[in-house]
C-alpha positions as CSV (number, residue, x, y, z in Angstrom):
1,X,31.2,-99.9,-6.1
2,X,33.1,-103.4,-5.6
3,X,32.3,-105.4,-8.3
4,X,32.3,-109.6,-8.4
5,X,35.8,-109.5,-10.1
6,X,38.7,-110.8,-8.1
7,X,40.6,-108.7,-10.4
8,X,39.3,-105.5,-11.1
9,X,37.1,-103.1,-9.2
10,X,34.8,-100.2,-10.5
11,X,34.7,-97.0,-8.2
12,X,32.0,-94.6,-8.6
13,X,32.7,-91.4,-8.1
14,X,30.6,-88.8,-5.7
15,X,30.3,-85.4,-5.4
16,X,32.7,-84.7,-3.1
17,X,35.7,-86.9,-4.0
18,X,35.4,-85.1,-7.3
19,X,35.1,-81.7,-5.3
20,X,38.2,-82.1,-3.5
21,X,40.2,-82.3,-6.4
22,X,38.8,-77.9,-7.0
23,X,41.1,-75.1,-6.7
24,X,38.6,-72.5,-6.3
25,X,39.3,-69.3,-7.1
26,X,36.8,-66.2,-6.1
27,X,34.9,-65.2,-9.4
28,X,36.0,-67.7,-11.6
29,X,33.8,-71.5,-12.1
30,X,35.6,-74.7,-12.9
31,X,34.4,-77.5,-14.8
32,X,34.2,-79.4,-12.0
33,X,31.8,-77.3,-10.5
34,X,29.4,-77.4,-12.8
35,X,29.2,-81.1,-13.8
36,X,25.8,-82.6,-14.6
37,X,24.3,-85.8,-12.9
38,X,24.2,-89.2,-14.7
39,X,20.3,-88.9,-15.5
40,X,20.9,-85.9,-17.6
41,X,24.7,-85.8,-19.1
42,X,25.3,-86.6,-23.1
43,X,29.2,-87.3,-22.3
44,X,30.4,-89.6,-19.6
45,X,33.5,-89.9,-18.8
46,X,35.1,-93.4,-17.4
47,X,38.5,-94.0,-16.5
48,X,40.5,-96.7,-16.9
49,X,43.3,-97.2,-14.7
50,X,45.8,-100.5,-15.5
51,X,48.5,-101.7,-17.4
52,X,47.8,-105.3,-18.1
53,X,47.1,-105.1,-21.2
54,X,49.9,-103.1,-22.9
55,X,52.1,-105.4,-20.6
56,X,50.5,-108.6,-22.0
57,X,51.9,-106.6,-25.3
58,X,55.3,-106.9,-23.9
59,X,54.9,-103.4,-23.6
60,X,55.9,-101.5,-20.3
61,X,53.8,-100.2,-17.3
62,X,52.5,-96.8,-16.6
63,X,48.8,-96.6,-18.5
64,X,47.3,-97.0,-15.0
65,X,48.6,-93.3,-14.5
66,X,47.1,-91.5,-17.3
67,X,43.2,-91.0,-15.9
68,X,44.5,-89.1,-12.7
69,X,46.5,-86.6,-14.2
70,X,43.9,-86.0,-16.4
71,X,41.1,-85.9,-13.9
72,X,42.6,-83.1,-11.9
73,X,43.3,-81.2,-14.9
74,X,39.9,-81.2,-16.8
75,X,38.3,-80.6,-13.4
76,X,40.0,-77.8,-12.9
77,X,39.6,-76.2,-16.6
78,X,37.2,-73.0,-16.9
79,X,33.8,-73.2,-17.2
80,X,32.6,-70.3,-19.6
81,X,30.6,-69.6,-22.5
82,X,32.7,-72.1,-24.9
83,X,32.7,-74.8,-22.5
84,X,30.6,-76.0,-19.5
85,X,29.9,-79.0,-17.3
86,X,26.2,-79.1,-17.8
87,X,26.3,-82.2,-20.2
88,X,28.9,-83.7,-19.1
89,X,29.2,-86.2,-16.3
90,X,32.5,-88.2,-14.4
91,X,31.2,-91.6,-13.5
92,X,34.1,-93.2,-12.0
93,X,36.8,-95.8,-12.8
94,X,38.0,-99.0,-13.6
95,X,40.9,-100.1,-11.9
96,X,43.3,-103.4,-10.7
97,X,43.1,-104.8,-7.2
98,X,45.0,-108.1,-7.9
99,X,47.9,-108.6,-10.2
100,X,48.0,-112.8,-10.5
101,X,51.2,-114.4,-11.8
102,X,50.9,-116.1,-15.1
103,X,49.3,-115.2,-18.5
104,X,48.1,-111.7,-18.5
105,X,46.0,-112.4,-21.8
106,X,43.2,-114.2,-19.7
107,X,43.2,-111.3,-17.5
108,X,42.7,-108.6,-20.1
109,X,39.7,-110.5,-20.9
110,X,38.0,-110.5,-17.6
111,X,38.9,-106.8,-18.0
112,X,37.3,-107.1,-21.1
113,X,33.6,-108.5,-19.6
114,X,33.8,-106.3,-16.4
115,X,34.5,-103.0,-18.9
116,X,31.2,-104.0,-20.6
117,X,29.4,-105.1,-17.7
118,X,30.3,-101.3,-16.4
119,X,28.7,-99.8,-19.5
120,X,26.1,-102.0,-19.9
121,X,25.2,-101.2,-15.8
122,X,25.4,-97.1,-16.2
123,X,25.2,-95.8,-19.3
124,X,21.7,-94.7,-21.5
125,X,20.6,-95.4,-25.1
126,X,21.1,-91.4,-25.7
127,X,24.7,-90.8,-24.0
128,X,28.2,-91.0,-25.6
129,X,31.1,-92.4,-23.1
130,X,35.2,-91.5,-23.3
131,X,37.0,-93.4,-21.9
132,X,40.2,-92.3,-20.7
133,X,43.5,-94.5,-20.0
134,X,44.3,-98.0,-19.8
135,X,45.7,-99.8,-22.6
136,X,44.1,-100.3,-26.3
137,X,43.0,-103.4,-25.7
138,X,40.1,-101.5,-24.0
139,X,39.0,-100.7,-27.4
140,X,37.8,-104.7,-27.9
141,X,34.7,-104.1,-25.1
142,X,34.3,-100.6,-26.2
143,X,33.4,-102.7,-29.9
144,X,31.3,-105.3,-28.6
145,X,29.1,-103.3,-26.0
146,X,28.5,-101.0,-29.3
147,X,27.5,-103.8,-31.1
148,X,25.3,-104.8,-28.6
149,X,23.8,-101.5,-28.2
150,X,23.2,-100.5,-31.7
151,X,22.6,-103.5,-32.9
152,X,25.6,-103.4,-36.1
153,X,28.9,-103.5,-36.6
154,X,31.0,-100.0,-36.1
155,X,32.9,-98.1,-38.0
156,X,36.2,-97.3,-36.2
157,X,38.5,-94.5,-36.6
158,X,42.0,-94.4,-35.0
159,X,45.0,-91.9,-34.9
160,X,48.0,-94.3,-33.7
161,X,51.4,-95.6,-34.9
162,X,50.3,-99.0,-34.4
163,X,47.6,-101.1,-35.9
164,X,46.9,-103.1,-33.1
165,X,45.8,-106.0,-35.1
166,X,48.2,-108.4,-34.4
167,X,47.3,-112.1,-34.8
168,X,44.4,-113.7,-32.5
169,X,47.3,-115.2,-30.2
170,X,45.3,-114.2,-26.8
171,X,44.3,-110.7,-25.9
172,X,46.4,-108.1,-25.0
173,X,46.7,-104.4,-26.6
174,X,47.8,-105.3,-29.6
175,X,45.1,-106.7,-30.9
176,X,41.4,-105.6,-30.3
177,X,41.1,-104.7,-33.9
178,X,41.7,-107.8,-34.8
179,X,39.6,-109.5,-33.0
180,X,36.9,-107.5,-32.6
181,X,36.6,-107.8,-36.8
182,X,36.8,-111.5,-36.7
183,X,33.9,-111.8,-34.1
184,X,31.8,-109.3,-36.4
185,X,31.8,-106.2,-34.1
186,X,33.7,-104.0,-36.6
187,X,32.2,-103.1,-39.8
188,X,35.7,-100.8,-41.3
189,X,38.7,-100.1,-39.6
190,X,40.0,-96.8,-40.9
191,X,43.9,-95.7,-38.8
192,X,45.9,-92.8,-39.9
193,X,49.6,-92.5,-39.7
194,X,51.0,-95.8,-38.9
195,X,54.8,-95.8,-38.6
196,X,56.0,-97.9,-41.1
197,X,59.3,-99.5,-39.1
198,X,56.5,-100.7,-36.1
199,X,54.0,-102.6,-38.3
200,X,54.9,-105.9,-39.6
201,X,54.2,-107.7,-42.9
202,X,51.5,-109.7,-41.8
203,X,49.6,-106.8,-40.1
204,X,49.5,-105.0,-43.2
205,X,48.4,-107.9,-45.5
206,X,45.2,-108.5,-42.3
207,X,44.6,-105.2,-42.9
208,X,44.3,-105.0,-46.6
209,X,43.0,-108.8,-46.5
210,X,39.8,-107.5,-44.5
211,X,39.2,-104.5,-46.4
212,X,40.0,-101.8,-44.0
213,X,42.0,-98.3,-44.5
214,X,45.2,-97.2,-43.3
215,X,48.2,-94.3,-44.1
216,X,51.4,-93.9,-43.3
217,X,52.8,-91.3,-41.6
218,X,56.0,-91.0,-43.4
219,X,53.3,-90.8,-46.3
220,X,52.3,-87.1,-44.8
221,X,56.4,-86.0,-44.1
222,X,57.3,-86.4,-47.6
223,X,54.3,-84.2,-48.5
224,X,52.5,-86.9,-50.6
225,X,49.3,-87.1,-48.1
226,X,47.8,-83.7,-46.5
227,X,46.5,-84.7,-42.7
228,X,43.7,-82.6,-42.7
229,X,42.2,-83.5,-46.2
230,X,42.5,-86.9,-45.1
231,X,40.7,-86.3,-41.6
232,X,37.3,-83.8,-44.0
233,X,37.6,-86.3,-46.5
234,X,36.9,-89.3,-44.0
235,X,35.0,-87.4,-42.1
236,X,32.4,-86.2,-44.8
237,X,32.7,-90.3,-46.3
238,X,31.6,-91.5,-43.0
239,X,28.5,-88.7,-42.1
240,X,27.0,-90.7,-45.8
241,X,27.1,-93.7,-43.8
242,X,24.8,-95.5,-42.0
243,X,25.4,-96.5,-38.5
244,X,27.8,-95.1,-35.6
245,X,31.3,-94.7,-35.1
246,X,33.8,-95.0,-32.6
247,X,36.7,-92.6,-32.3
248,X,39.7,-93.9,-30.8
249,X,43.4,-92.0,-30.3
250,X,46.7,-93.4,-28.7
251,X,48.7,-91.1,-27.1
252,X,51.7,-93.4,-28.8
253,X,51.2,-91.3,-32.3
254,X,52.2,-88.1,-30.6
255,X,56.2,-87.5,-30.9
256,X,57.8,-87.3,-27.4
257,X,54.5,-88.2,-25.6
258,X,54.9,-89.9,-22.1
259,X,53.1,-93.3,-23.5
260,X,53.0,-96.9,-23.1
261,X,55.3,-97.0,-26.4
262,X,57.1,-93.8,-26.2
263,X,58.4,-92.4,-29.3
264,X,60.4,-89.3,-30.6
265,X,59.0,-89.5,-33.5
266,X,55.3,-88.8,-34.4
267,X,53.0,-86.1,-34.9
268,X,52.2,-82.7,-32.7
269,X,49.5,-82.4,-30.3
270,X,47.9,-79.9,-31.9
271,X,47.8,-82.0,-34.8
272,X,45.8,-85.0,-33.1
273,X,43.5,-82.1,-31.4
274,X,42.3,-81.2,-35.4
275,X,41.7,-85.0,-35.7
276,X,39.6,-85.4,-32.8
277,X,37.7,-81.9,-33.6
278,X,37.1,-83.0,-36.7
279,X,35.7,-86.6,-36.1
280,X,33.8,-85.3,-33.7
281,X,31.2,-83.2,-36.4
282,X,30.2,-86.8,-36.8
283,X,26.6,-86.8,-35.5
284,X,26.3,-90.6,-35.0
285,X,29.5,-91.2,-32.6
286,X,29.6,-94.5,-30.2
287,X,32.2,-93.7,-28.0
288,X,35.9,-91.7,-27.7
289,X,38.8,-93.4,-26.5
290,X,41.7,-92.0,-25.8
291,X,44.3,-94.3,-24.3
292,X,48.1,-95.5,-23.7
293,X,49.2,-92.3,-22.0
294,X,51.3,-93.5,-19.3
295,X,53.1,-90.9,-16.6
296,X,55.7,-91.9,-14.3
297,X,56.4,-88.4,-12.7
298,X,54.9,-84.7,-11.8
299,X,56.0,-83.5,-15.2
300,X,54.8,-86.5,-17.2
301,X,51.8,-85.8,-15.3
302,X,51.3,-82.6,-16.2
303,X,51.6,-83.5,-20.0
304,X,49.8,-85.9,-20.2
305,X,47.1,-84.7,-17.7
306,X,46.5,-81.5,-19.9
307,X,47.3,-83.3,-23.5
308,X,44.0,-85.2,-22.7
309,X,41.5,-82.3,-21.1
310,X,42.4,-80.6,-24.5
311,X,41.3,-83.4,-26.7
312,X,38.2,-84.0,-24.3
313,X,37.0,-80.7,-24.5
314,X,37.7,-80.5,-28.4
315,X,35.5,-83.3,-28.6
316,X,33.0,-82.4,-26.5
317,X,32.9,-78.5,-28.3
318,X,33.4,-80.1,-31.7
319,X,30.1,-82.8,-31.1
320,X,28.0,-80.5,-28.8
């Protein structure tokens, strides 16, 4: 599907583009086999494929990378009795068909608009999207179209080393927090493990300022914090609550992870995989985003690719 966008296009996905990604194998079913159709799916899965906004960060390139590699690994997981396809459903994905010269914060907001206009044109009252690659500034129309759709502010919770609420100095990955509170789509803002050397003074007085919750994760190596009390603890706080949540993870928080900010220092995957499952026992959920993972070769690929079926299918077995 070609959208009006000079910038961006939206592919939907058929049966057999998704098919030819299968490695069948006699007496064994893959996920990908046994996917369900938009009408009836509770999980729909959207990639995101572009760079712009981690770019217009003064990050680097590569977030355009991480959907693929994790398409052809989830598709080819196996279906059995702790996992299925039946409820869940690949719709398709967002990419970049012109790169202009000049300020890349007016682009990430047409991204913005057509990422909403994408939602807004698919999804049902009753389904849950993840959306998969793509920078964090995808998190800004993730807030706004859940705003829209339930009719309140969200409570967001995020896994990352960075804040991402950098001053309102035009959109770019760095700041859809940040904005999205000032325009009224986000009710609290609750991040675990920021990295104390990569958030600056003024982010940390914003986020105090505006009431929201954050840790540190040197707070957690020094043994002062426990992770996965913090993650019942936030969990159980937010099931009291009314309204939904959205769930967001950046690859950048996990040490050694092939991400737009790569790091050696951060937490292990299995680590963020009991965040996610735990999150997920939240009944009223908006959305998952799991973003920033940004492969530049085969074996990038294959970490990546893999890093994020695992925390899809967490998610999916944790909230199904």
């Amino acid at each position: 599907m070609k959208n009006k966008s000079t910038h961006f296009h939206f592919q939907r996905f058929n049966n057999d583009e998704l098919q030819e990604l299968l490695s069948i194998r006699e007496g064994e079913t893959k996920i990908g086999q046994s996917l369900s159709d938009l009408t009836s799916a509770k999980y729909v899965i959207i990639g995101i494929e572009e760079s712009i906004g981690p770019r217009a960060n003064k990050g680097r390139a590569g977030a355009e990378n991480g959907f693929k590699a994790f398409l052809n690994t989830f598709l080819n997981m196996q279906s059995n009795e702790t996992l299925t396809g039946e409820n869940i459903h690949v719709l398709g994905r967002v990419a970049v068909q012109n790169v202009p010269e000049g300020d890349l914060s007016e682009m990430v907001e047409e991204l913005d608009e057509f990422l909403i206009n994408v939602l807004k044109s698919h999804l049902r009252n009753n389904q849950i999207p993840i959306v998969i690659g793509g920078g964090h500034n995808n998190a800004y129309p993730l807030l706004k179209y859940s705003f829209e759709r339930f009719k309140a502010p969200l409570q967001v919770v995020n896994f990352d080393a960075h804040a991402d609420y950098r001053l309102l100095e035009g959109r770019h990955s760095g700041n859809p927090f940040s904005y999205a509170f000032k325009n009224g789509f986000l009710k609290k803002y609750h991040v675990f493990g920021l990295h104390q050397r990569y958030n600056s003074q003024q982010i940390l007085d914003d986020l105090r300022r505006d009431g929201h919750f954050f840790t540190f994760n040197e707070s957690y190596l020094l043994g002062e914090r426990n992770y996965r009390d913090d993650f019942k603890i936030l969990q159980e706080t937010l099931a009291l609550s009314e309204g939904f949540t959205g769930i967001e993870l950046d690859l950048d928080t996990i040490e050694r992870m092939p991400s737009s900010a790569f790091s050696p220092v951060g937490i292990s995957i299995d680590l963020a995989r009991v965040y996610i499952s735990q999150m997920a026992k939240l009944e009223k959920i908006a959305y998952l985003h799991l973003t920033e993972g940004a492969p530049t070769n085969e074996l990038e690929n294959r970490i990546v690719g893999k890093t994020l079926a695992y925390f899809v299918s967490d998610f999916i077995i944790a909230h199904g």
